[in-house]
C-alpha positions, -999 to +999 in steps of 0.1 A: -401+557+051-391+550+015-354+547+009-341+547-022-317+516-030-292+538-051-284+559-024-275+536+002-257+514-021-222+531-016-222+530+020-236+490+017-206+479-008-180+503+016-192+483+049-189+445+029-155+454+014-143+463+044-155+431+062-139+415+031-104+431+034-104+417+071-113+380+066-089+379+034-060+395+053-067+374+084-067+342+062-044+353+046-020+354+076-030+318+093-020+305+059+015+317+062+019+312+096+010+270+097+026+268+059+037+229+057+027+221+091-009+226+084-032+194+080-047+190+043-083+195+059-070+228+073-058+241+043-086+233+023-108+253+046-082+282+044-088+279+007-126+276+009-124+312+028-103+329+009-124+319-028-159+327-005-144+362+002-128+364-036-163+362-044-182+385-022-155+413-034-168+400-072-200+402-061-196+437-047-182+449-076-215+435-097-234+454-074-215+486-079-217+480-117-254+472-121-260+503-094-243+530-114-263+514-145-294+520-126-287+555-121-304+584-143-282+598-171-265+629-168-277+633-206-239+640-214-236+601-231-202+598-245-205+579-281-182+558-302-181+547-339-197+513-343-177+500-364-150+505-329-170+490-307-178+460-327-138+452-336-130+459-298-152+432-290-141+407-317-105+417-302-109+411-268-130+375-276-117+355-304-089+343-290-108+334-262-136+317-280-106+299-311-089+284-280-125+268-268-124+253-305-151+278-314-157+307-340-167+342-337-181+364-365-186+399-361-202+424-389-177+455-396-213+473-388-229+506-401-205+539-398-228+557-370-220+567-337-233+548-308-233+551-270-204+542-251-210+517-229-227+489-255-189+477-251-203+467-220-232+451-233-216+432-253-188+424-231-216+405-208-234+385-238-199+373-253-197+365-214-230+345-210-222+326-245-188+315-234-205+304-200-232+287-218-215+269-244-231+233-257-205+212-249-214+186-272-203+209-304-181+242-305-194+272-300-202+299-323-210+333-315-226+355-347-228+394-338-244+413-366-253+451-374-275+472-394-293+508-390-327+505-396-328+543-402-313+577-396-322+576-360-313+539-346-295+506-356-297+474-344-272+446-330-281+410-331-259+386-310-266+354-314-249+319-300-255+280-304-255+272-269-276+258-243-303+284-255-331+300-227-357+277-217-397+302-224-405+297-193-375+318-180-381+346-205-402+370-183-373+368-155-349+370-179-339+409-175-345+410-134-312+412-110-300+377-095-311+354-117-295+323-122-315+293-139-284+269-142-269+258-107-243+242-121-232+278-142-204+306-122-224+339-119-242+358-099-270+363-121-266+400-127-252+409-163-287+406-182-301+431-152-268+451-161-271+450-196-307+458-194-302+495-171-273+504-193-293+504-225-325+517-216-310+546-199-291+557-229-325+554-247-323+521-265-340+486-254-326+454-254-350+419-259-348+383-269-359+369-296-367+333-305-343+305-315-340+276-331-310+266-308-286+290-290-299+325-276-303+356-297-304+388-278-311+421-303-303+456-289-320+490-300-294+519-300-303+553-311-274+565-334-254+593-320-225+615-331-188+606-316-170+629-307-143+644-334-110+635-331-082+660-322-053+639-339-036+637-306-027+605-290-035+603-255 
């Protein structure tokens, strides 16, 4: 019998947050309850559970994300102005990125409408540049815009950092994919990225690079929806 993954994925992440809940409060307690009088050895297994179980809940909570990504649009895809989503993103990231000694440029962008959720596109490749900086020179992360006619526009992100070996490329987009050990992830915000786009009819690829990682995104232009002049 064929079962489809979408649908039993609630009852999946339901069952291993509530396994999660009960190590994390039982941990929780035993590290109260021995306080000083615990052993260093002890305590650093305490704290071993409780970051294990902090990153199963994380790790549910990917799952979740890349699971409503994967499933079929509605058709009712709420759209933003460009030009907002792009100077959300520069917000949220340049401090971030100034106090890692780097530099972030961002295009104002064309005056279309995309859809919503490239904020969370692009909150997952400022993500992956941060996390794969070159640490042998600051980081720079270049995020350009232009519509290439009255129907789409494109994004560019590009970084100078550790860059993605070829031989990677055709696994690049599949779910728990990590090609760096030594990197925090689960391996799930290209697979992410990937579901969100192409459901709201757009593509996402890579293309090559001198040094760094460029991703490009395809986004059909869309009208946002007018504003009512009242503040929510």
């Amino acid at each position: 019998m064929s079962v489809d993954w979408l649908e039993i994925v609630p009852w999946m992440l339901h069952d291993i947050r509530a396994q999660v809940r009960k190590t994390m409060t039982s941990a929780q307690f035993l590290e109260r309850r021995l306080g000083k009088n615990a052993d260093e050895e002890a305590m650093e297994c305490l704290r071993s559970i409780l970051a294990s179980q902090s990153d199963l809940n994380n790790l549910s909570s990917r799952l979740a994300l890349l699971a409503d990504a994967e499933r079929p649009s509605s058709g009712s895809t709420a759209a933003v102005p460009l030009t907002a989503a792009l100077l959300g993103t520069r917000l949220q990231w340049e401090e971030v990125i100034h106090q890692a000694g780097g530099e972030l440029i961002v295009d104002r962008g064309p005056a279309c409408g995309v859809f919503e959720k490239i904020q969370v596109i692009l909150k997952e490749l400022m993500d992956n540049a941060v996390r794969f900086a070159d640490t042998e020179q600051p980081l720079q992360v270049v995020i350009k815009a232009e519509q290439t006619d009255d129907s789409g526009v494109k994004v560019r992100v590009s970084d100078n950092g550790t860059g993605l070996d070829p031989m990677y490329i055709d696994r690049l987009f599949r779910p728990f994919q990590r090609f760096d050990a030594r990197r925090s992830g689960f391996g799930l915000g290209l697979a992410i990225s990937k579901a969100i786009i192409e459901n709201a009819g757009g593509t996402i690829k890579v293309e090559p690079a001198q040094r760094g990682a460029r991703f490009v995104l395809f986004l059909p232009v869309m009208q946002p929806a007018p504003h009512d002049g009242k503040v929510a």
